[in-house]
NUMILO-537902 format. One record per residue (C-alpha): residue number from 1; residue in one letter; x, y, z. Coordinates in pm, 1 decimal, decimal comma. Each point is the difference from the previous one (the first is absolute). Example, Ala and Ser with C-alpha at 12.3 -4.5 7.8 and 13.67 -1.06 7.14 Angstrom:
<site i="1" aa="A" u="1230,0" v="-450,0" w="780,0"/>
<site i="2" aa="S" u="137,0" v="344,0" w="-66,0"/>
//
This chain:
<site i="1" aa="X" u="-2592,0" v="977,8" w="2661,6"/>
<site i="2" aa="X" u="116,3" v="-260,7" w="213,1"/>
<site i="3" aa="X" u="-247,8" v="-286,2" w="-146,3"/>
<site i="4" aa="X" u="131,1" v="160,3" w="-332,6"/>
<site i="5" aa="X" u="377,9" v="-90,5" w="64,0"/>
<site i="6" aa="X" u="-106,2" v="-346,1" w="143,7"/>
<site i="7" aa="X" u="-186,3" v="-88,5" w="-284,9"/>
<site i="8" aa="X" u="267,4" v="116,2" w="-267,0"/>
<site i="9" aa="X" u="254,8" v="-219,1" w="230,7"/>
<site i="10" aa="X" u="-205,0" v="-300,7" w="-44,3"/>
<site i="11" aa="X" u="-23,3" v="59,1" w="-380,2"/>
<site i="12" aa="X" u="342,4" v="-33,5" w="-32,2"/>
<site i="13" aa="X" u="61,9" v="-389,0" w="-14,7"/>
<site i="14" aa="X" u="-278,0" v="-2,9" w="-141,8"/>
<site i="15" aa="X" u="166,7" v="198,1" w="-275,8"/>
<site i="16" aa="X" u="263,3" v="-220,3" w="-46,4"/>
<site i="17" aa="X" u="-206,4" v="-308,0" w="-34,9"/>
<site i="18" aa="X" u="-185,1" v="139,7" w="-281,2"/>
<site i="19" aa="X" u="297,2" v="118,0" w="-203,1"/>
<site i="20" aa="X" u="200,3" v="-369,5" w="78,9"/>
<site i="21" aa="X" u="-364,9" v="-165,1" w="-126,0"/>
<site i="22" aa="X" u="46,7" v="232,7" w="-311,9"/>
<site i="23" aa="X" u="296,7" v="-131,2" w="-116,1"/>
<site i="24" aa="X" u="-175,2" v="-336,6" w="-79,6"/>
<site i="25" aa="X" u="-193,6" v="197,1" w="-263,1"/>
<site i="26" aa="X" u="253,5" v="197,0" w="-200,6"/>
<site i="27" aa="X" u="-226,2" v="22,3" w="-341,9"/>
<site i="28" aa="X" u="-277,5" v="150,4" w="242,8"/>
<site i="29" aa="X" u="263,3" v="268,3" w="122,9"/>
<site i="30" aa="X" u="144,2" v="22,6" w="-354,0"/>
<site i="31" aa="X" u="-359,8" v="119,9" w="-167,2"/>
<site i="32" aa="X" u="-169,6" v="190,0" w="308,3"/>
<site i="33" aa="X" u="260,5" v="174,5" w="139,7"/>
<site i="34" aa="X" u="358,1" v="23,0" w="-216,2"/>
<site i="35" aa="X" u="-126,1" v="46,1" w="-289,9"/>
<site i="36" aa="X" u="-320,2" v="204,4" w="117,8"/>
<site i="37" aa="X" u="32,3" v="191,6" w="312,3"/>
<site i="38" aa="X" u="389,7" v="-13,6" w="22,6"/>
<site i="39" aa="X" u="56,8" v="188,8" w="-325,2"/>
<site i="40" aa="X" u="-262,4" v="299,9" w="93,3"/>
<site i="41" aa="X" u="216,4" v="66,8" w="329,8"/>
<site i="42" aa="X" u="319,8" v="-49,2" w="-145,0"/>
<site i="43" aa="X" u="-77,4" v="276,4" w="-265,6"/>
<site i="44" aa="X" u="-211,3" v="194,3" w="295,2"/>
<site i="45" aa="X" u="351,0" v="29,3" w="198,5"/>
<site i="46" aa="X" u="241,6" v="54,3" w="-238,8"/>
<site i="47" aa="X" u="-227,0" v="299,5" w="-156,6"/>
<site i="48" aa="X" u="-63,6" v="171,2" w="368,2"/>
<site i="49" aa="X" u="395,7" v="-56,8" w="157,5"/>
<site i="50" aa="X" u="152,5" v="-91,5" w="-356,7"/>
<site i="51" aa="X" u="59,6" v="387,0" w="-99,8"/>
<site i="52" aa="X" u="161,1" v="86,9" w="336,2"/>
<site i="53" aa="X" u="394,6" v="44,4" w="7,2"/>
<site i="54" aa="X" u="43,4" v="-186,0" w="340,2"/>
<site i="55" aa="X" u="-108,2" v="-257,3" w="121,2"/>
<site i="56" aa="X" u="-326,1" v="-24,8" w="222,4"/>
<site i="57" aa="X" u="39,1" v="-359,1" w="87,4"/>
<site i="58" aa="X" u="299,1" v="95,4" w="170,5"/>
<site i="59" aa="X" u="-121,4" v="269,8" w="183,3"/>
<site i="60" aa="X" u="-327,6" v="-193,7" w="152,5"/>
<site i="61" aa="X" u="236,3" v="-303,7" w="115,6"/>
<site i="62" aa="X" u="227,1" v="266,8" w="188,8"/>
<site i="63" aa="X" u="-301,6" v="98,7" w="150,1"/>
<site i="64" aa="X" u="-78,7" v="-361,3" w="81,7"/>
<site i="65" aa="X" u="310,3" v="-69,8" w="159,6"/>
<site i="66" aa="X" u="-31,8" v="305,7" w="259,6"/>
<site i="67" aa="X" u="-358,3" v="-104,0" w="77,6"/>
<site i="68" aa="X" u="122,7" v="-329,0" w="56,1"/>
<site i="69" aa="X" u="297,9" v="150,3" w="218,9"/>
<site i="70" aa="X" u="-272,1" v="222,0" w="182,1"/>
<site i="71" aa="X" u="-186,4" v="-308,5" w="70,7"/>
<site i="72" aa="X" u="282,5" v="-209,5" w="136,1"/>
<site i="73" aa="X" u="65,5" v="302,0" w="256,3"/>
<site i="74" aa="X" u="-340,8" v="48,6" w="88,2"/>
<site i="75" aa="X" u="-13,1" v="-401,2" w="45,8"/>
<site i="76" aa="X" u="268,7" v="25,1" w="274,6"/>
<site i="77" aa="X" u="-117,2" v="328,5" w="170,6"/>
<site i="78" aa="X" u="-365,5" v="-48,3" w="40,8"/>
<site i="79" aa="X" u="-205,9" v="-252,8" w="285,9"/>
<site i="80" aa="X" u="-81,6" v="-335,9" w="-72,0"/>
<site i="81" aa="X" u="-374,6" v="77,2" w="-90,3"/>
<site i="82" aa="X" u="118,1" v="240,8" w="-243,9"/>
<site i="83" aa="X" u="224,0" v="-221,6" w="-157,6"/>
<site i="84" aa="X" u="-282,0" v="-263,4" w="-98,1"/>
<site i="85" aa="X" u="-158,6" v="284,5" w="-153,3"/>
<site i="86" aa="X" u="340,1" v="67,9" w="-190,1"/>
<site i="87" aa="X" u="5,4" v="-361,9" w="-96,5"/>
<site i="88" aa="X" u="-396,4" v="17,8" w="-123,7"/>
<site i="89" aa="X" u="123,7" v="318,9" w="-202,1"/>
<site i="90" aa="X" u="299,2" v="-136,2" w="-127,3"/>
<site i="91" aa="X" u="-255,8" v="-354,3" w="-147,2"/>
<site i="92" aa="X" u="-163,4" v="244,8" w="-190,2"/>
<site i="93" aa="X" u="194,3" v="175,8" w="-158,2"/>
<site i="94" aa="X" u="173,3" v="-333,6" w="-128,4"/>
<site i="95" aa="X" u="-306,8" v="-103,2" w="-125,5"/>
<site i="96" aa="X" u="-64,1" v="257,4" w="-197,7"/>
<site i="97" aa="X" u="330,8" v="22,9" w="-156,9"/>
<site i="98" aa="X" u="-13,9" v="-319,7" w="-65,0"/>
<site i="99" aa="X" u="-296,3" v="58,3" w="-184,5"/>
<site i="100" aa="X" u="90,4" v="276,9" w="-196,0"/>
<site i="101" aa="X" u="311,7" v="-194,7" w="-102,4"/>
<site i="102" aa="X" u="-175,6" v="-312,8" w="-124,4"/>
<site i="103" aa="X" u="-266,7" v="230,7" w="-182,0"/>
<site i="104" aa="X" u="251,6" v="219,5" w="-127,9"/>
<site i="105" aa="X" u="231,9" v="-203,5" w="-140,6"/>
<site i="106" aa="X" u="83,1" v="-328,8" w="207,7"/>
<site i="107" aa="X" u="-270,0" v="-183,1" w="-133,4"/>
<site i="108" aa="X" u="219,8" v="-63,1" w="-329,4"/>
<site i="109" aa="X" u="192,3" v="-245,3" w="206,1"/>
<site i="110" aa="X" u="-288,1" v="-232,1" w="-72,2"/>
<site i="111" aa="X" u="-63,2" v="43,5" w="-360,6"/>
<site i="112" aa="X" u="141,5" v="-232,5" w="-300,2"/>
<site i="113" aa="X" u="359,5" v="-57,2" w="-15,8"/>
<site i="114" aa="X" u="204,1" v="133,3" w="-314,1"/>
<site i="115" aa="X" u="42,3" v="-364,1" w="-121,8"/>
<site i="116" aa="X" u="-392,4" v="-66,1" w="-31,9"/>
<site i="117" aa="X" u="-74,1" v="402,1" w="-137,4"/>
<site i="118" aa="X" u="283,1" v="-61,0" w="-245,5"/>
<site i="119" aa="X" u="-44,5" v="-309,6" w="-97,8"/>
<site i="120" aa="X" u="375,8" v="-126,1" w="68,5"/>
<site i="121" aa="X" u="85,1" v="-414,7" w="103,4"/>
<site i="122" aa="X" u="143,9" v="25,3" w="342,6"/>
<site i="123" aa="X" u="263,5" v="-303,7" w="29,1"/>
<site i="124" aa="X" u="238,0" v="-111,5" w="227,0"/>
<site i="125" aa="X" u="303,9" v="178,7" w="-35,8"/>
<site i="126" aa="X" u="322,0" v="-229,7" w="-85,9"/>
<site i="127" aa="X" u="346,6" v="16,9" w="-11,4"/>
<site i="128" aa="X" u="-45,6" v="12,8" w="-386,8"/>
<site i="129" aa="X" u="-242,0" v="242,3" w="-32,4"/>
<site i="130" aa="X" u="147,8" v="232,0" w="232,1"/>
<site i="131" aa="X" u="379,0" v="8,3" w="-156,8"/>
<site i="132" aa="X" u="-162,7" v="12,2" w="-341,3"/>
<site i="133" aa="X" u="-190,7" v="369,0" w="155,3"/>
<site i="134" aa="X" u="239,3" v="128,1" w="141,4"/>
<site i="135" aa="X" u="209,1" v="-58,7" w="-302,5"/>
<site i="136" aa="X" u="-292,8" v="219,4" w="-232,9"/>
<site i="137" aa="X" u="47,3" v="254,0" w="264,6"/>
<site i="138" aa="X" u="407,7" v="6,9" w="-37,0"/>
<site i="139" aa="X" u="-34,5" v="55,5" w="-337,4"/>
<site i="140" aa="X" u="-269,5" v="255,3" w="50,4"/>
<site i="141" aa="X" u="167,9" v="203,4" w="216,3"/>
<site i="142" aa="X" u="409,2" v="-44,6" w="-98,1"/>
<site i="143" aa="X" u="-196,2" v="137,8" w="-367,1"/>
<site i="144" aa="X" u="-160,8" v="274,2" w="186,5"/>
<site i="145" aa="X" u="355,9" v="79,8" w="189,2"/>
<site i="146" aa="X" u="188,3" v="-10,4" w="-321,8"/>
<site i="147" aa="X" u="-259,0" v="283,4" w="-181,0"/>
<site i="148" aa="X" u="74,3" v="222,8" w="333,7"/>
<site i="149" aa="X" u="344,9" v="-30,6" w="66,8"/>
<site i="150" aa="X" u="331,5" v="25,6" w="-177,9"/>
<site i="151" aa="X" u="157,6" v="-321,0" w="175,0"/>
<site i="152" aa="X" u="-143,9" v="-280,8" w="174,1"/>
<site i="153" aa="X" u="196,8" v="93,3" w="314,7"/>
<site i="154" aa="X" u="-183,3" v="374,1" w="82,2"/>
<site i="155" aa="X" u="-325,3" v="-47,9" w="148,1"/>
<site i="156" aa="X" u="-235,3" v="196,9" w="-84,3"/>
<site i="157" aa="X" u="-74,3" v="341,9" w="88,9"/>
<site i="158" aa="X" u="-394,7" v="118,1" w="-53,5"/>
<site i="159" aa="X" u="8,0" v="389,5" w="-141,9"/>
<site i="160" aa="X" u="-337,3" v="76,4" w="110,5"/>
<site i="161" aa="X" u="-114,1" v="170,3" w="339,1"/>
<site i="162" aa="X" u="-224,2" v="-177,4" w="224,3"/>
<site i="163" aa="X" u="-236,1" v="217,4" w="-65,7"/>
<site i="164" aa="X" u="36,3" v="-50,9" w="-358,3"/>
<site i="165" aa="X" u="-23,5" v="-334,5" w="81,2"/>
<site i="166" aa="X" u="-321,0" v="15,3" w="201,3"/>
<site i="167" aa="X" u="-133,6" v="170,6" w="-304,7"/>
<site i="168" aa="X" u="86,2" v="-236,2" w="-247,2"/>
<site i="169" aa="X" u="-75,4" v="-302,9" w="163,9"/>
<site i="170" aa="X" u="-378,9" v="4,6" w="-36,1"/>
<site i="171" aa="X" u="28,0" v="13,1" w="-351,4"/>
<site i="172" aa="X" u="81,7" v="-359,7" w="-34,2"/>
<site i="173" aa="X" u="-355,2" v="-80,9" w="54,9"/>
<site i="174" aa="X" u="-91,3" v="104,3" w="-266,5"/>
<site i="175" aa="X" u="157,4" v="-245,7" w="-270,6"/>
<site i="176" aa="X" u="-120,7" v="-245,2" w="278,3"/>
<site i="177" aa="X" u="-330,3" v="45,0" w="11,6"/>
<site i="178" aa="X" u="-14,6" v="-61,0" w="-382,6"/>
<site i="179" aa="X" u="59,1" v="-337,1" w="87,0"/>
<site i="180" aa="X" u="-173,3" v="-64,3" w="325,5"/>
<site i="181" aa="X" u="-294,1" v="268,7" w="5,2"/>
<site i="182" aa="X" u="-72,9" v="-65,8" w="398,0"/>
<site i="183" aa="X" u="342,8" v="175,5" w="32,2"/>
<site i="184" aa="X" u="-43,7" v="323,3" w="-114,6"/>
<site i="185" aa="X" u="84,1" v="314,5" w="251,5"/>
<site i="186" aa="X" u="-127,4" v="263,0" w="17,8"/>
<site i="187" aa="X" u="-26,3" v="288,2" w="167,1"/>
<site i="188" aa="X" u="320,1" v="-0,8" w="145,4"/>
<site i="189" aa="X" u="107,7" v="67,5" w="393,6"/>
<site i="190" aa="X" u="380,4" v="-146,3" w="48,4"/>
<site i="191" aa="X" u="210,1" v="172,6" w="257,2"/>
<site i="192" aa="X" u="297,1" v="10,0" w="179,8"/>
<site i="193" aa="X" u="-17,4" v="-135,3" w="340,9"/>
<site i="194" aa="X" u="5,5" v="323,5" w="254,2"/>
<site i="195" aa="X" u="87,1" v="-329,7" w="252,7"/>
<site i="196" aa="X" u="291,7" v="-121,1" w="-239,6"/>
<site i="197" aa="X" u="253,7" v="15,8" w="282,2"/>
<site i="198" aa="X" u="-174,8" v="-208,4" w="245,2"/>
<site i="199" aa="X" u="-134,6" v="-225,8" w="-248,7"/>
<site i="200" aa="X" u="347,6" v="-69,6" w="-139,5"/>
<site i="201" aa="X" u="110,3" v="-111,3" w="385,2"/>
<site i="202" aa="X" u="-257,8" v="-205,6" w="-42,3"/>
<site i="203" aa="X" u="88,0" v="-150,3" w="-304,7"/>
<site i="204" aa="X" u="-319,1" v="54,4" w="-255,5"/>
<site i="205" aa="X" u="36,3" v="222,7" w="-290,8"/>
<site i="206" aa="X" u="-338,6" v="79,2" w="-12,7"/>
<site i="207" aa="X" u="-335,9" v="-43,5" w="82,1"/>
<site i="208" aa="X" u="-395,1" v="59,6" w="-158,9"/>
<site i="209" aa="X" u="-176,4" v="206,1" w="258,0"/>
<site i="210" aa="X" u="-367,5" v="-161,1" w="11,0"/>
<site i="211" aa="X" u="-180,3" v="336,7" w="214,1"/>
<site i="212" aa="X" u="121,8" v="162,5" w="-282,9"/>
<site i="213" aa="X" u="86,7" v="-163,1" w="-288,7"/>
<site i="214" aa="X" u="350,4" v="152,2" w="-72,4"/>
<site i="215" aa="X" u="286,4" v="-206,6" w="-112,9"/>
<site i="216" aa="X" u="285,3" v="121,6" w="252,1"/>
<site i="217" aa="X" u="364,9" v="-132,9" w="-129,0"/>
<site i="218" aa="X" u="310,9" v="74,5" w="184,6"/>
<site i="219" aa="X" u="176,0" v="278,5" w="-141,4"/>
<site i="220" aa="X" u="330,3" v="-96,2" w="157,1"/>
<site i="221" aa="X" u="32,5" v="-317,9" w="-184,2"/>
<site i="222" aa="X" u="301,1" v="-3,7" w="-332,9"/>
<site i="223" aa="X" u="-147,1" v="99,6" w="-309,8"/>
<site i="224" aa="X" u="79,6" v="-322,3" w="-155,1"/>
<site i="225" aa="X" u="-233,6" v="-162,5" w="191,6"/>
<site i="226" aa="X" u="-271,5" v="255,6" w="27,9"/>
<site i="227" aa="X" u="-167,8" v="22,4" w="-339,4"/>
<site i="228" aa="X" u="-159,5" v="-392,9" w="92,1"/>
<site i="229" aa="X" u="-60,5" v="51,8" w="309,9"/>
<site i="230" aa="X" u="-222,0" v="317,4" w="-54,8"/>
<site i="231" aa="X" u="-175,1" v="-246,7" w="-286,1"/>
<site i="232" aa="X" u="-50,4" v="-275,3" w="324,0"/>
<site i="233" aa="X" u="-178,2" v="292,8" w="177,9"/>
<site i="234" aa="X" u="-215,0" v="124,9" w="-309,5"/>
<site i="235" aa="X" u="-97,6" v="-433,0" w="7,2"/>
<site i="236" aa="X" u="-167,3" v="22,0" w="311,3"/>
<site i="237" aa="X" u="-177,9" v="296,8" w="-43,9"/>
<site i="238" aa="X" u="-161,4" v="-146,0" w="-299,4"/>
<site i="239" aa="X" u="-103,2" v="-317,3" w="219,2"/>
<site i="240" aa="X" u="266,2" v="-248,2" w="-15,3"/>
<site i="241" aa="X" u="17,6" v="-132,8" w="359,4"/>
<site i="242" aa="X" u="292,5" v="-243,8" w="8,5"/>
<site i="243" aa="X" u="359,7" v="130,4" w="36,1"/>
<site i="244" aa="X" u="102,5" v="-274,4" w="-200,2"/>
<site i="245" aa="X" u="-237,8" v="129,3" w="-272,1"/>
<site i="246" aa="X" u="74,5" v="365,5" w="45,9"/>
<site i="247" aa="X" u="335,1" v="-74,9" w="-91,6"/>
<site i="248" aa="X" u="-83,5" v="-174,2" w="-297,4"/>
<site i="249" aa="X" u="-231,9" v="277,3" w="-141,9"/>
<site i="250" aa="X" u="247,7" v="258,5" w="84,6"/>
<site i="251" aa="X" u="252,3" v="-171,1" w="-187,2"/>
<site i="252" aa="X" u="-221,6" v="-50,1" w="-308,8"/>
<site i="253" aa="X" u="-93,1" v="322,6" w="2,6"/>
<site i="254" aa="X" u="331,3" v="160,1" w="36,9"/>
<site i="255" aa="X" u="160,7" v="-262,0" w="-266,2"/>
<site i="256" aa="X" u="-343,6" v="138,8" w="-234,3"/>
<site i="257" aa="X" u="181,0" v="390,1" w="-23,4"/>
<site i="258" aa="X" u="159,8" v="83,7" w="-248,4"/>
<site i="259" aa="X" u="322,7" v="169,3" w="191,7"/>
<site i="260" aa="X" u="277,8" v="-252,6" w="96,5"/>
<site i="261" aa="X" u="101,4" v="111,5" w="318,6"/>
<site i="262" aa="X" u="-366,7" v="-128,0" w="154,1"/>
<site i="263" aa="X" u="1,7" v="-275,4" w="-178,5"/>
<site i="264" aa="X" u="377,8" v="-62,7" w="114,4"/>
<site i="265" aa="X" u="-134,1" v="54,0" w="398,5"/>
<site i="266" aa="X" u="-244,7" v="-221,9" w="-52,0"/>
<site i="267" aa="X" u="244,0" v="-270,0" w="-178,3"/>
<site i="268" aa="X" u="228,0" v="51,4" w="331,9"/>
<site i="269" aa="X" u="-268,4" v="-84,4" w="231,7"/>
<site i="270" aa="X" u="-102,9" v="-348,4" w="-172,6"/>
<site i="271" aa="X" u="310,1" v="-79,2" w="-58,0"/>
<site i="272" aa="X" u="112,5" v="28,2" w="407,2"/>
<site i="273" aa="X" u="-298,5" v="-194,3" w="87,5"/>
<site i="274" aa="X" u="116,5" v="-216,3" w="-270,6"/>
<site i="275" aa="X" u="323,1" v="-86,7" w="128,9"/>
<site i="276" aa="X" u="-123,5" v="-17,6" w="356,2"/>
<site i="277" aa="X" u="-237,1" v="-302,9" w="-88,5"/>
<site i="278" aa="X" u="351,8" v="-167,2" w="-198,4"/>
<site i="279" aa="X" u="182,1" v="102,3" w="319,5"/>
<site i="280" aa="X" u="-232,2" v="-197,1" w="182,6"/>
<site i="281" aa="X" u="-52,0" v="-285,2" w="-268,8"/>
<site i="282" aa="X" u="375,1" v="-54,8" w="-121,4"/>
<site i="283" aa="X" u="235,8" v="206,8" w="168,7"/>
<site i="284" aa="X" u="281,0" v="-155,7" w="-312,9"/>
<site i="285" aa="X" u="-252,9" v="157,8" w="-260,8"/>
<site i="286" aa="X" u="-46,1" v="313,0" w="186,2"/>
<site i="287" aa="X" u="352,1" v="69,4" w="2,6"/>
<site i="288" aa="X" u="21,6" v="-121,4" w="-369,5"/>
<site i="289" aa="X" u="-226,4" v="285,6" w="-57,9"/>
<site i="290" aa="X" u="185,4" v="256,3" w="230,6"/>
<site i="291" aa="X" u="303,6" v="-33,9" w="-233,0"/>
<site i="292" aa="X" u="-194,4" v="19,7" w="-315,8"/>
<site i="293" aa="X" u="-216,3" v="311,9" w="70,9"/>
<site i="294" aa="X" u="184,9" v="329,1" w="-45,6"/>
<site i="295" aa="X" u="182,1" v="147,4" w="266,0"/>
<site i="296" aa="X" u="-180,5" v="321,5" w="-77,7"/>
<site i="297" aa="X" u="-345,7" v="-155,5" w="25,9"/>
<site i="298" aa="X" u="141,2" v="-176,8" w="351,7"/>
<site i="299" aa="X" u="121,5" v="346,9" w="111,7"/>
<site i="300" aa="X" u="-358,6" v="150,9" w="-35,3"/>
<site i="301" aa="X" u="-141,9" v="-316,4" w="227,5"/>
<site i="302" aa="X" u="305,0" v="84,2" w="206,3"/>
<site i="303" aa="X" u="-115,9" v="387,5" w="16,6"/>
<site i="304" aa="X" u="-343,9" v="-89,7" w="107,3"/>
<site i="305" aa="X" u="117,1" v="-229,2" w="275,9"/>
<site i="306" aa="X" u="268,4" v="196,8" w="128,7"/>
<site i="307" aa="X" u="-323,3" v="292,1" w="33,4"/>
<site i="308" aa="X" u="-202,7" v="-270,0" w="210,4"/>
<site i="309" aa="X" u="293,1" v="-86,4" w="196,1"/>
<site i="310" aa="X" u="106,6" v="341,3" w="100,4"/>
<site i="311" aa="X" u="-338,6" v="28,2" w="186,6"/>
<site i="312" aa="X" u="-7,2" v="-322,6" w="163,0"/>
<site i="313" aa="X" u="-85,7" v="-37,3" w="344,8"/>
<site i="314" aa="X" u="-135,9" v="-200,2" w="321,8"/>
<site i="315" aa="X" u="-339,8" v="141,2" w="-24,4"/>
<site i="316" aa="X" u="-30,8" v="-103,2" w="-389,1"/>
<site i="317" aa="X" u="-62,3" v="-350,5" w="90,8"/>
<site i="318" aa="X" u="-357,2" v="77,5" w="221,5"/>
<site i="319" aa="X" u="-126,7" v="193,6" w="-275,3"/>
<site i="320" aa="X" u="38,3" v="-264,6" w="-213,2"/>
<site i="321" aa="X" u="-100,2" v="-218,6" w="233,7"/>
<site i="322" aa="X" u="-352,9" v="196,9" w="10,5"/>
<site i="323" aa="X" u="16,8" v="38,5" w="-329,0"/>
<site i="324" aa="X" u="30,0" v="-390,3" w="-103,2"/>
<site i="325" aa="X" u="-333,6" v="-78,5" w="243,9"/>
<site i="326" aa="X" u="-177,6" v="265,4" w="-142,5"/>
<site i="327" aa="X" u="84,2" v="-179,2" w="-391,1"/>
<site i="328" aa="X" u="-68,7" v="-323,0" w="191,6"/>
<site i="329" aa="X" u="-325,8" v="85,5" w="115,5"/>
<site i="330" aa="X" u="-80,9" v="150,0" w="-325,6"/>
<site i="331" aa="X" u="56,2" v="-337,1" w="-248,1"/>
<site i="332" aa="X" u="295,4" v="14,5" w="-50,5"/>
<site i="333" aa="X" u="125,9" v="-262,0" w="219,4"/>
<site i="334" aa="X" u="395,1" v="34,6" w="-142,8"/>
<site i="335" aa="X" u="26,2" v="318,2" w="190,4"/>
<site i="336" aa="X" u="306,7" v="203,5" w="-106,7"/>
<site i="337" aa="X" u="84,3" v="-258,5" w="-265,2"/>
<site i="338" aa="X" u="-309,5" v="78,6" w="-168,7"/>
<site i="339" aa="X" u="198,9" v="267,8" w="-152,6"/>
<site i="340" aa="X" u="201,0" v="-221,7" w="-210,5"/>
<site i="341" aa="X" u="-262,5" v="-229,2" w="-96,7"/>
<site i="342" aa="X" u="-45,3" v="232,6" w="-301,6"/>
<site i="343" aa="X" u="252,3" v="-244,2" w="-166,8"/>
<site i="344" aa="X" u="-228,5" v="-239,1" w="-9,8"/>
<site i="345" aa="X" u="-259,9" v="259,4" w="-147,4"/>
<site i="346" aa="X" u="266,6" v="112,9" w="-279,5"/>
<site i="347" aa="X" u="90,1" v="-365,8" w="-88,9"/>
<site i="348" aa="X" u="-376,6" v="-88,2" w="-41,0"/>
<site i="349" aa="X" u="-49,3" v="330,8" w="-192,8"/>
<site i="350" aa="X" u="322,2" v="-61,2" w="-236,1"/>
<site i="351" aa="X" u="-161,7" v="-364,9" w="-132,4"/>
<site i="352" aa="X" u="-256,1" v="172,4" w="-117,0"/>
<site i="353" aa="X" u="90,9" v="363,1" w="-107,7"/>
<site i="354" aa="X" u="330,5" v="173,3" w="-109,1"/>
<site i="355" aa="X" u="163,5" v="148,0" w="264,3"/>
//
């Protein structure tokens, strides 16, 4: 047993080698595993957990936290020879969950990007090109505003449940899927986060479980904002690796349904991330385009904010610290900001389709 835990402790580097080598061959990890294996255990999961009212995900990573708890105490209470065994223990257990997430799911981190599988001309983003986006997108959205309020000052209020939301959300895949056939979902497995307090101190508003292959969301989050984000989710379970590009799917998708209020949450969400590259661009054109949107449509980014603020705090900032290695050491070498490089993926996408 103890040759056993060695020998999976030694594997792990050795894990992490092979998956960094594998990002040099994307098309390899496109045809062989995202588009073979991937697909099989994607469908496997969501079949097995998918019909479950709670979430399992949630349930195994509570578990996981008091093992880990159990270990730290038995680390500090037990002799020194003990403690190397610990240590051995502790290798390989990494190991293999480092495994299991790379072969479960993680290995999409290596596959094509979006701009190669859908054909789009990735350019370098100018002052131009940006202003004249995030101009399509304040027409977009001040039209969507206008069909769901009765003045341009009243944000606006979503009349469905979460739960209703939840339940309508996958549906955008389908008019999707039409278009881009490697998009289709199905079956289905999105739930509410049983962790949605703790995750929101954290500041994420979801997550894809990989063990399990459940799309958790936060269920504390404003309505407004949670139709696209449940769409991100449903993106990675499907295989898209990249935040940046889970954003962009999720807001295709949700801008693909045929109700208004998800296409208006995912209108809000490009739009922010819109403004927030113009903030950073031209801060005279941002606030140009502060006084010409709304002041409904700035009192629903306002809403969402004001939610993210309320639960601000010290700790926040290690998480994300984690969180931005983690994205770092999985290609995506913006970290956080990869988020908002699905501006980049929407301009590309609107020179060569209708948005």
């Amino acid at each position: 047993m103890a040759a056993t835990k060695k020998m999976l402790t030694y594997l792990l580097p050795v894990q992490l080698v092979v998956v960094q080598l594998l990002t040099f061959f994307p098309e390899f990890v496109e045809k062989y595993y995202s588009n073979t294996v991937y697909p099989f255990i994607s469908k496997t999961f969501r079949y097995i957990f998918g019909w479950l009212p709670f979430s399992v995900g949630d349930l195994f990573y509570s578990l996981g936290i008091l093992l880990i708890l159990r270990f730290i105490y038995i680390s500090l209470t037990k002799k020194s020879v003990q403690k190397r065994e610990l240590l051995w223990s502790l290798g390989a257990t990494l190991s293999v969950m480092v495994f299991l997430f790379y072969a479960l799911w993680g290995l999409n981190y290596a596959r094509n990007n979006l701009y190669t599988r859908m054909e789009l001309q990735k350019n370098e983003k100018s002052e131009e090109a940006l202003l004249e986006y995030t101009s399509l997108l304040n027409k977009k959205i001040s039209a969507l505003h206008g069909q769901l309020t009765t003045n341009d000052t009243l944000a606006v209020v979503v009349p469905y449940t979460k739960n209703e939301i939840f339940a309508m959300v996958p549906e955008a895949y389908i008019p999707l899927s039409e278009k881009f056939p490697y998009l289709a979902y199905s079956p289905v497995s999105l739930k509410k986060s049983l962790l949605s307090l703790p995750l929101t101190y954290m500041g994420f508003a979801g997550y894809l479980n990989p063990f399990t292959g459940e799309a958790q969301v936060d269920y504390l989050m404003p309505e407004v904002a949670l139709a696209v984000t449940c769409a991100h989710e449903i993106a990675h379970q499907i295989g898209i690796g990249f935040e940046s590009e889970a954003n962009f799917i999720g807001f295709l998708a949700s801008v693909h349904h045929d109700d208004p209020y998800i296409q208006y949450s995912a209108y809000i969400m490009a739009y922010r991330y819109a403004l927030f590259d113009l903030a950073r661009t031209n801060t005279d054109l941002f606030e140009e385009y502060l006084e010409k949107t709304p002041k409904g449509i700035i009192k629903n980014i306002q809403e969402i904010e004001n939610f993210w603020l309320r639960y601000d705090n010290k700790s926040e900032a290690y998480f994300k610290a984690f969180y931005e290695g983690y994205l770092r050491m999985n290609n995506q070498e913006e970290g956080m900001r990869s988020y908002s490089k699905m501006t980049d993926l929407l301009m590309a996408y609107t020179q060569k389709y209708e948005l």
